[in-house]
C-alpha positions in Angstrom: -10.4 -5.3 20.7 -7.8 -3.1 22.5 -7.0 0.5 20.8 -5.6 0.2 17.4 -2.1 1.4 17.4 -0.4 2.0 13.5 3.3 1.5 12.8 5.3 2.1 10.1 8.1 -0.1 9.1 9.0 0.4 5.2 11.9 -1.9 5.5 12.5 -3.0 2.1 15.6 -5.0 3.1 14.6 -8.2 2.3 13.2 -8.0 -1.4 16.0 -8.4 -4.6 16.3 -5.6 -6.0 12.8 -5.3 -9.3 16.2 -4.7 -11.7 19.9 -3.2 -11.5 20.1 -0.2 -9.4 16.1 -0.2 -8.6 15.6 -0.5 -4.8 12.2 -2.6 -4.1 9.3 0.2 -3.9 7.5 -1.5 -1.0 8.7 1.0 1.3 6.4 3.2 0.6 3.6 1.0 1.5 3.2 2.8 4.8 2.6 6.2 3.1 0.3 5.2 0.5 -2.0 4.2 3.0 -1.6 6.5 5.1 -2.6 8.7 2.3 -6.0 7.3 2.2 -7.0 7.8 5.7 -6.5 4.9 7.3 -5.4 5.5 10.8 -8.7 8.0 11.1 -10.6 5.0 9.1 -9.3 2.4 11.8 -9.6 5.1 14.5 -6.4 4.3 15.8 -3.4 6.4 17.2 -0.4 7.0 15.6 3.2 4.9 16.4 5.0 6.9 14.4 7.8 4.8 12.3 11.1 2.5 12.6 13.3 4.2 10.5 15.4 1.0 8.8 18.7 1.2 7.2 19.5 2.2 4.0 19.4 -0.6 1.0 22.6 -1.7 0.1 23.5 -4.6 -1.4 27.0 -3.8 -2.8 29.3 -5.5 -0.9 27.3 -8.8 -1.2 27.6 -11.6 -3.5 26.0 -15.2 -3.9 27.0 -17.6 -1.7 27.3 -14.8 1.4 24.1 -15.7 2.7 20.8 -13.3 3.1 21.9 -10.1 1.9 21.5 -7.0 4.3 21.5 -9.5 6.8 23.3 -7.5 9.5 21.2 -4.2 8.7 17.9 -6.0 9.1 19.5 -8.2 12.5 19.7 -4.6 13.7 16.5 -3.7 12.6 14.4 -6.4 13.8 15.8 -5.9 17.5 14.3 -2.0 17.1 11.2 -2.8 15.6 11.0 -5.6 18.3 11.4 -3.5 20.6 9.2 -0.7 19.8 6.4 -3.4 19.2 7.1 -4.9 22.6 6.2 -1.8 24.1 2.8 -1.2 22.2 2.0 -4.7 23.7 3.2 -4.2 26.8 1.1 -0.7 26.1 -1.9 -2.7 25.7 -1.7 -2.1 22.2 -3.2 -3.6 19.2 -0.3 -3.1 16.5 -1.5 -3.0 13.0 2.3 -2.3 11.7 2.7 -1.1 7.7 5.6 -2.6 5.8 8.0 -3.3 4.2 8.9 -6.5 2.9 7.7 -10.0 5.1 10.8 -9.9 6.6 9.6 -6.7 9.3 7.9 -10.9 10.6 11.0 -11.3 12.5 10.4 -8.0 14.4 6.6 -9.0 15.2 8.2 -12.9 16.0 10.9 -11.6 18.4 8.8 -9.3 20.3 6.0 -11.9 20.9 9.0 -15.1 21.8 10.1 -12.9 24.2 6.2 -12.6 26.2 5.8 -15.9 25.8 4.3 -18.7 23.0 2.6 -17.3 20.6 0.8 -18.6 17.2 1.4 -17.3 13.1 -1.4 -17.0 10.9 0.6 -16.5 7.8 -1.3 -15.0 4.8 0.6 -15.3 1.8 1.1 -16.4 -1.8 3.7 -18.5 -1.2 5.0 -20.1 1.9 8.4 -18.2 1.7 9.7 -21.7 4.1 12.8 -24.2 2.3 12.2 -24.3 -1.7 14.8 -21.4 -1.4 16.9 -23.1 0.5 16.2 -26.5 -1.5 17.4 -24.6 -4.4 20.4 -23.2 -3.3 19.0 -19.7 -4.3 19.6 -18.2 -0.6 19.8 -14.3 -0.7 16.4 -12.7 -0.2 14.9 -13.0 3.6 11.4 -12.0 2.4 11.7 -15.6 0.2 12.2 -17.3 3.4 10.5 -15.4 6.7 9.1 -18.5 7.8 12.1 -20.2 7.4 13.6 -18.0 9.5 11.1 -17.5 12.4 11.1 -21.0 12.5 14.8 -21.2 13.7 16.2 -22.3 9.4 18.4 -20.5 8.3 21.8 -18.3 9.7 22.4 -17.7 13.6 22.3 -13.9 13.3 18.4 -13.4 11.8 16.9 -16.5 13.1 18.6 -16.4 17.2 18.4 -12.8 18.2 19.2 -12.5 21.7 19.2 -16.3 21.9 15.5 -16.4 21.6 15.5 -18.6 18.4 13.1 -20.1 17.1 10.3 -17.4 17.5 7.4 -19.8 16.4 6.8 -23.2 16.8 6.2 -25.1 13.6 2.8 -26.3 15.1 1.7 -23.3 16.0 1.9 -21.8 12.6 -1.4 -21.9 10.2 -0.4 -20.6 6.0 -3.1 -19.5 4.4 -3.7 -18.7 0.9 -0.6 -19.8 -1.0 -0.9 -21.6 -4.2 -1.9 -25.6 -5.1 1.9 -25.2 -7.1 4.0 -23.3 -4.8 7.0 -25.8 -4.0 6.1 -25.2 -0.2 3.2 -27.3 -0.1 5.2 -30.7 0.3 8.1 -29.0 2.8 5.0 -27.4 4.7 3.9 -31.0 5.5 6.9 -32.8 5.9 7.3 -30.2 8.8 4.0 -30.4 10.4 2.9 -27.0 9.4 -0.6 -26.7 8.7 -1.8 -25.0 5.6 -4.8 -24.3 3.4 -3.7 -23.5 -0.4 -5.9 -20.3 -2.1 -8.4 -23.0 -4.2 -8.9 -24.9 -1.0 -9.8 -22.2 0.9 -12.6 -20.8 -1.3 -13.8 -24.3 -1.7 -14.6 -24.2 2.1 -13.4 -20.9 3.8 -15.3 -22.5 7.2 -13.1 -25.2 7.7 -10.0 -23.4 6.8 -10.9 -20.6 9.5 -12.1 -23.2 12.0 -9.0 -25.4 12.2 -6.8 -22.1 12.0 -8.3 -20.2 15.5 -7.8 -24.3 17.3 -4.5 -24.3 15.9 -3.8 -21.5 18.3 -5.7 -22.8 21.6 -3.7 -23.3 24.3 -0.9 -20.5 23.6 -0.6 -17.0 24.6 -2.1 -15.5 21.9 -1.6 -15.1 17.9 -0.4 -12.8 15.2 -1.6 -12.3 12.0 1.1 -11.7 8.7 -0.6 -10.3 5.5 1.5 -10.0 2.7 -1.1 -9.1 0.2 0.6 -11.1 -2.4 -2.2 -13.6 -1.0 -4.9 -11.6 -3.6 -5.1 -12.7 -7.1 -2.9 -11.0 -9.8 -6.4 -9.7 -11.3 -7.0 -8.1 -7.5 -3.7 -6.6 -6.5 -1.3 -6.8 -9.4 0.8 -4.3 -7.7 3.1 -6.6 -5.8 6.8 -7.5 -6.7 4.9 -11.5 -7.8 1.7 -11.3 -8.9 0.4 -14.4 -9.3 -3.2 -16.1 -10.4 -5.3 -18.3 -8.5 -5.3 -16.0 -5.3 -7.9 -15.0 -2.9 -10.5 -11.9 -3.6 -10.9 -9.6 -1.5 -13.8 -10.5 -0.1 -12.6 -14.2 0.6 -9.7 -12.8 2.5 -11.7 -10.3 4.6 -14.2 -13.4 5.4 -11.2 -14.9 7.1 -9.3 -12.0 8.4 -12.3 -10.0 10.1 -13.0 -13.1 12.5 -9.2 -13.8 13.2 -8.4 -9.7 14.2 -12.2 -9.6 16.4 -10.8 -12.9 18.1 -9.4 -12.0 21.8 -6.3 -13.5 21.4 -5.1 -11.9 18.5 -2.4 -9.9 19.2 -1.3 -7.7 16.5 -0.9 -7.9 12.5 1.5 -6.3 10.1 0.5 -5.6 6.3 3.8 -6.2 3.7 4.7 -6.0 -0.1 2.0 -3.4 -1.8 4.7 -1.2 -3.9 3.2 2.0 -4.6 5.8 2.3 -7.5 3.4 -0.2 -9.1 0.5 1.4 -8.6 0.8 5.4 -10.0 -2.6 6.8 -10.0 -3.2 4.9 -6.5 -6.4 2.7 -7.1 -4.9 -0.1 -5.3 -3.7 1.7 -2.3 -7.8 2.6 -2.2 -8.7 -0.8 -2.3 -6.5 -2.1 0.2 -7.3 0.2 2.3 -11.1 0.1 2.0 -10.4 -3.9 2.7 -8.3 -3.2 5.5 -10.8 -1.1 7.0 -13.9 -3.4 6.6 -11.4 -5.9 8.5 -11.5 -4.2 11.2 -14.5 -3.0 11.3 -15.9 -6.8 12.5 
């Protein structure tokens, strides 16, 4: 594996708001971990932070669209940018979140080097049921929507470069058997393994994931740790049951970051906010660690 590099971006841009006048606690993701050693854990060197704009949903209201929508276009062309280089760099990014929508950072940098795979841990597929809905506001409900090119011009075309993934070269893992994604995940070709069907047979799910990504230049890996059971990581803005454990997601990621063409990964939606006394910052980063560690 090439040298670890760590970023921060606590962009919390793309979350509602957890009630009135209470701005989405996931921004301080990066620090929390940080706090428990994990760049000297991963031995990797520091990439210092993407500042993102301040929160700020007040002159927004339904039926504008995703809300900070211009703040995080802006955004995602600096974080792009500033991953671009680690790559470029020969870097292994490992980038701290923030919200799932720091993906369209990771996405743009990576379309603009070339074709690049998604393996998209999450509990839901954030794709259409949004959309489907009409409930259209919060990018972190729809990321993959948007990297795939759905959704408004100014998040999912940056610099004309839109769509950043390919739809077959995207692989969701871990969402659950009644997420409303399932069906529009088929219907567009994208492949997926639900949480119950990946502890039923983690082999196969890891198997057709790493040939889903033969062929192209390489592949990223998005962890919003939402993926975990509620009764794992409660400390996320949905906790949900019928997630992964820890050790059936580290059985899948430790294989897909040693793989050569692995590119990068970002880690998204931990709020320390949830989590005073930090015992789940610990065991996050502990997990993270014994990723990496192969």
């Amino acid at each position: 594996m090439k040298p670890l590099a760590v970023l921060d971006a606590p962009s919390n841009l793309g979350l509602r708001p957890p009630k009135p006048g209470v701005v989405p606690g996931c921004y301080k993701l990066a620090g929390a971990l940080r706090d428990q050693g994990l760049l000297s854990r991963l031995g990797a060197e520091d990439a210092r932070c993407v500042v993102p704009p301040r929160y700020d949903l007040t002159d927004w209201s339904p039926g504008d669209g995703v809300f900070n929508a211009a703040a995080m276009a802006g955004y995602t062309s600096r974080l792009a940018e500033r991953i671009g280089w680690l790559l470029d760099s020969d870097r292994f990014p490992v980038v701290l979140g923030g919200d799932c929508s720091i993906l369209l950072g990771a996405a743009l940098a990576l379309r603009a080097r070339g074709r690049y795979g998604l393996a998209y841990f999450d509990g839901s597929a954030d794709f259409l049921r949004l959309a489907k809905a009409g409930r259209i506001g919060a990018a972190a409900g729809e990321t993959l929507a948007l990297v795939t090119g759905r959704g408004q011009p100014d998040l999912t075309d940056i610099a004309g470069l839109g769509p950043y993934v390919r739809d077959s070269d995207i692989v969701v893992l871990g969402n659950r058997d009644d997420d409303e994604d399932v069906p529009n995940l088929a219907e567009a070709g994208i492949l997926g393994f639900t949480a119950p069907t990946i502890q039923t047979d983690p082999a196969t799910a890891l198997a057709s994931t790493l040939s889903r990504f033969d062929g192209l230049d390489g592949f990223w890996v998005h962890l919003d740790v939402d993926v975990l059971d509620l009764d794992v990581l409660p400390a996320v803005d949905a906790p949900d049951p019928g997630g992964l454990t820890y050790a059936g997601l580290i059985e899948l990621l430790r294989p897909l970051l040693a793989d050569e063409r692995c590119t990068g990964c970002h880690v998204t939606i931990y709020d320390p906010d949830l989590d005073p006394d930090g015992r789940y910052a610990a065991e996050l980063a502990d997990a993270l660690s014994s990723a990496f560690r192969g």
